[in-house]
C-alpha positions in Angstrom: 4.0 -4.1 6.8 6.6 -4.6 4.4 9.8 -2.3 4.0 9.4 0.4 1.3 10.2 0.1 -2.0 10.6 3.2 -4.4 8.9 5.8 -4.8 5.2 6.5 -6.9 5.6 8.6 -10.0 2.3 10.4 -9.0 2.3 11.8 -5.6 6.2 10.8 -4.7 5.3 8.7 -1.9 7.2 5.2 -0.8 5.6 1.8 -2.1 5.1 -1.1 -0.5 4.5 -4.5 -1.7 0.6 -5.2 -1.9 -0.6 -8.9 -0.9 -1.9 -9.6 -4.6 0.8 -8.3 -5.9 3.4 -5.5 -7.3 3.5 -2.5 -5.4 1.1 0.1 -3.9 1.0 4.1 -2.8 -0.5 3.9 0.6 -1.0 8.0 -0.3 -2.8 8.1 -3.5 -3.8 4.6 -3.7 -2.3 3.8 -7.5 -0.6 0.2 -7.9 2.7 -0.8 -9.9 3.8 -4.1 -11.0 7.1 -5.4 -10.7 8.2 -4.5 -14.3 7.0 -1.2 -14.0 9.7 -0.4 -11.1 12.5 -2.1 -12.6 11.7 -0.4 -16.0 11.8 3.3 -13.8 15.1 1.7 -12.2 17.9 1.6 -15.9 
């Protein structure tokens, strides 16, 4: 699996990168897109 990257905005979990795509909670199952980390990021 891939390293972690950030952290979801629901539950607080890690993320890690999802094989369609963006970014997924392993814990509560919600997906992020790229943009939607970076925007969380400035």
């Amino acid at each position: 699996m891939a390293q972690p990257y950030g952290r979801c905005q629901h539950c607080g979990e890690r993320l890690y990168a999802h094989i369609e795509g963006g970014y997924q909670c392993l814990n509560c199952d919600r997906r992020y897109t790229e943009p939607d980390i970076e925007s969380r990021a400035t």
